[in-house]
C-alpha positions in Angstrom: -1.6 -57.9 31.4 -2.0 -55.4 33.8 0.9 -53.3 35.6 0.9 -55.3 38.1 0.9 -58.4 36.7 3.4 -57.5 34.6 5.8 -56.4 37.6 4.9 -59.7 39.4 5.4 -61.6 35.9 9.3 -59.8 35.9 10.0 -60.8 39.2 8.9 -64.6 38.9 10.8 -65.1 35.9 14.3 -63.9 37.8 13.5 -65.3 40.8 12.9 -68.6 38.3 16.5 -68.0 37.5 15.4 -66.9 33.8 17.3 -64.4 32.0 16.2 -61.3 31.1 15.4 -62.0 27.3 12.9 -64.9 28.5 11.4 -62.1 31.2 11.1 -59.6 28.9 9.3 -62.1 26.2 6.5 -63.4 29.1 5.2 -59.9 29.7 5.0 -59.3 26.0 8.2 -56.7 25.6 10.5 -57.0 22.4 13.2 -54.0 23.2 15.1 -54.0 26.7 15.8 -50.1 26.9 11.4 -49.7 26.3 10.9 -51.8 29.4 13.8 -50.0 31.0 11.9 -46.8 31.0 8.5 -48.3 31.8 9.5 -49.7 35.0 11.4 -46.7 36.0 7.9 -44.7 35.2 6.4 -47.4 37.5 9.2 -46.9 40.7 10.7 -50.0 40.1 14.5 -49.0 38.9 15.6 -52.1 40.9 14.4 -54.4 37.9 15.0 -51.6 35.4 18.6 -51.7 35.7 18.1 -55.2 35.1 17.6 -54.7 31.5 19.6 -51.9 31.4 23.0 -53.8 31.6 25.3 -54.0 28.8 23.8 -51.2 27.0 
């Protein structure tokens, strides 16, 4: 997937109501805190946080 896609992918699955283990698995991620910082690197802290709860 390309950056975008994978952004677009994110947002599908929680608008989808999904949670974020089932987001994280459709773009191909297995640790929350390594998508964490890759969507921060890619201005989207909005979804980071996300997958930064609870941690």
């Amino acid at each position: 997937m390309r950056d975008p896609e994978i952004i677009e992918e994110i947002e599908w699955q929680f608008a989808l109501g999904q949670s974020r283990h089932a987001a994280m698995t459709a773009v191909g991620y297995r640790q929350e805190q390594t998508l964490a910082r890759w969507l921060r690197r890619h201005n989207r802290p909005d979804l980071a946080i996300r997958f930064e709860e609870n941690h």
